[in-house]
C-alpha positions in Angstrom: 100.9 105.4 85.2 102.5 108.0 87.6 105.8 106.9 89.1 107.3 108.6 91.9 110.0 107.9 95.0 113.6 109.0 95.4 115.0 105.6 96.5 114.6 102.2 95.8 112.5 101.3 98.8 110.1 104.2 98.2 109.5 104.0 94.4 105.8 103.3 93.9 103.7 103.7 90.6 100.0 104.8 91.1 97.3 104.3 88.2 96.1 108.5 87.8 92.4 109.3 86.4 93.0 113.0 86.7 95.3 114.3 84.8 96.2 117.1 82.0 97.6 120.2 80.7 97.3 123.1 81.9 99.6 125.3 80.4 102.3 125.2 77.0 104.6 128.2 78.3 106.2 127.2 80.0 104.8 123.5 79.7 102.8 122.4 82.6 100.0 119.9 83.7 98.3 118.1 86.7 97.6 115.0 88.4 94.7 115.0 91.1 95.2 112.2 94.1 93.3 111.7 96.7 95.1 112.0 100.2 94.8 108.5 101.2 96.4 107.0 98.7 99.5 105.6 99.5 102.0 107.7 96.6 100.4 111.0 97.6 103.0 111.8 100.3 105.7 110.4 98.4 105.2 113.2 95.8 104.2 115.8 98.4 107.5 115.3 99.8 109.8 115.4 97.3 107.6 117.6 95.0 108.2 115.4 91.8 107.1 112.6 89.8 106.9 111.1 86.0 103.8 110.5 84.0 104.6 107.5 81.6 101.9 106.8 79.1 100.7 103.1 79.2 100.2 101.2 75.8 98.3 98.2 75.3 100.8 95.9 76.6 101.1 97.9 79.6 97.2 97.8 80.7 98.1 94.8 82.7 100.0 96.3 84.7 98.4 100.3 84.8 94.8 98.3 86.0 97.0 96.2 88.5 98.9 99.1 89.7 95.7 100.9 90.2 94.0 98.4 92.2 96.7 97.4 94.7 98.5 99.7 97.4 102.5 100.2 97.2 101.8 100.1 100.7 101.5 96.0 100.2 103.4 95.7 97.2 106.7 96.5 95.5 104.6 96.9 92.1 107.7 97.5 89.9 109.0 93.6 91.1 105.2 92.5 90.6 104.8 94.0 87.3 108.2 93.1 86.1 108.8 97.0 85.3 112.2 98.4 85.2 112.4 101.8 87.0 115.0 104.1 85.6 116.5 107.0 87.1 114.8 110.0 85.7 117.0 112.5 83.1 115.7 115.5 85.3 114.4 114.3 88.1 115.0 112.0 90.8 112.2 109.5 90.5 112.7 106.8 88.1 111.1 106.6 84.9 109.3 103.2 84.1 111.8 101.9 81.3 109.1 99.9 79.4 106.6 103.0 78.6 107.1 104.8 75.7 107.0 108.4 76.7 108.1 109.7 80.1 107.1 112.9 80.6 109.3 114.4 84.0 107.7 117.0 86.3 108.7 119.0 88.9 105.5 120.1 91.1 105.1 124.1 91.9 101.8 123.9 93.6 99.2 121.5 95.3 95.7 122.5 95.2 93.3 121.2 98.1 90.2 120.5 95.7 88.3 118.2 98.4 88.2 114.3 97.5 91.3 115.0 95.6 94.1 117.2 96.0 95.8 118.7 92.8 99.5 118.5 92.2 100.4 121.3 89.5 103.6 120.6 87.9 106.0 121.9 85.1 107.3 119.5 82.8 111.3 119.2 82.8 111.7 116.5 80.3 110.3 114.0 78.0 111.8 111.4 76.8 110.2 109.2 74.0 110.6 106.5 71.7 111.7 107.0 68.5 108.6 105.2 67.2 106.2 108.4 68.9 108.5 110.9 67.4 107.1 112.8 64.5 110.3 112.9 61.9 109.0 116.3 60.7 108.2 117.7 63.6 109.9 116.7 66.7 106.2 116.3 68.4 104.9 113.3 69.9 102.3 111.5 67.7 99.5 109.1 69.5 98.0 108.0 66.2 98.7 104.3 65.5 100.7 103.8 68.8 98.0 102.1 71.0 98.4 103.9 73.7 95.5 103.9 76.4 93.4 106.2 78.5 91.2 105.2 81.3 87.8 107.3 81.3 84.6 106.2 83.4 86.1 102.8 84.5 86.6 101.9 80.9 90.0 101.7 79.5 90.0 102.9 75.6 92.7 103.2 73.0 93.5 106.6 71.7 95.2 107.6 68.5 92.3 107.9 65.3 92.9 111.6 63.9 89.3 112.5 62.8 90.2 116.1 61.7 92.9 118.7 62.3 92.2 121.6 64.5 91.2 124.7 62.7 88.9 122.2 60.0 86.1 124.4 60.5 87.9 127.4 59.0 90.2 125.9 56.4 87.4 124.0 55.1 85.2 126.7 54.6 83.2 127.5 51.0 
């Protein structure tokens, strides 16, 4: 779920298929939205927004969110979300997600059906429970989060080998 909005009566969250990184230095991804849609020129105003990753008890509200218009709906009252004033940025962060990952947009990308919002991550803020102690990286495994791919909504997080296998394991 994308948040996005610099005041209360704009804040709107929109349910994003297209989206990724793009770069690690500095750290940058994407979301793709189609013009239409009611958040796209929310962030094409005011150039930011938050990706918050969606768990299982969250996929209530990411399919809700992503089949109603903010235009009709205030769909942080209807989901019962909290919106949180970002650390970095100044649309909020949705409270109940687990990792909010703040972005600043540098560049918007007319694709055709969708147009791609390129954007540099300011901040992440995370749960302590998605924090590898060793680390300091995010860890999906065993944290039912959710993707959507293809109209079907799947849980990530089984590690079936670490990158670099092929050579390590090698006779």
């Amino acid at each position: 779920m994308v948040s996005c909005g610099k005041s209360e009566n704009e804040f709107n969250i929109i349910s994003i298929a297209w989206t990724g990184t793009i770069c690690s230095t500095p750290p940058m991804c994407y979301i793709s939205i189609r013009k239409e849609r009611y958040s796209y020129p929310i962030i094409k105003r005011n150039m930011e927004f938050v990706i918050n990753y969606t768990t299982k008890e969250l996929i209530y509200a990411m399919d809700w969110c992503g089949r109603n218009s903010g235009s009709n709906y205030n769909k942080f009252k209807e989901m019962n979300l909290t919106p949180v004033k970002g650390t970095l940025v100044d649309c909020p962060v949705i409270q109940e997600s687990p990792v909010n990952i703040e972005c600043k947009v540098k560049d918007i990308i007319s694709l055709g059906s969708h147009d791609m919002f390129i954007a540099e991550v300011v901040h992440i803020q995370a749960s302590e429970r998605y924090i590898n102690p060793k680390s300091g990286t995010i860890q999906i495994q065993n944290n039912e989060l959710i993707a959507y791919s293809q109209g079907n909504y799947l849980e990530l997080g089984k590690i079936i080998e670490q990158a670099g296998f092929s050579i390590t394991n090698k006779q």
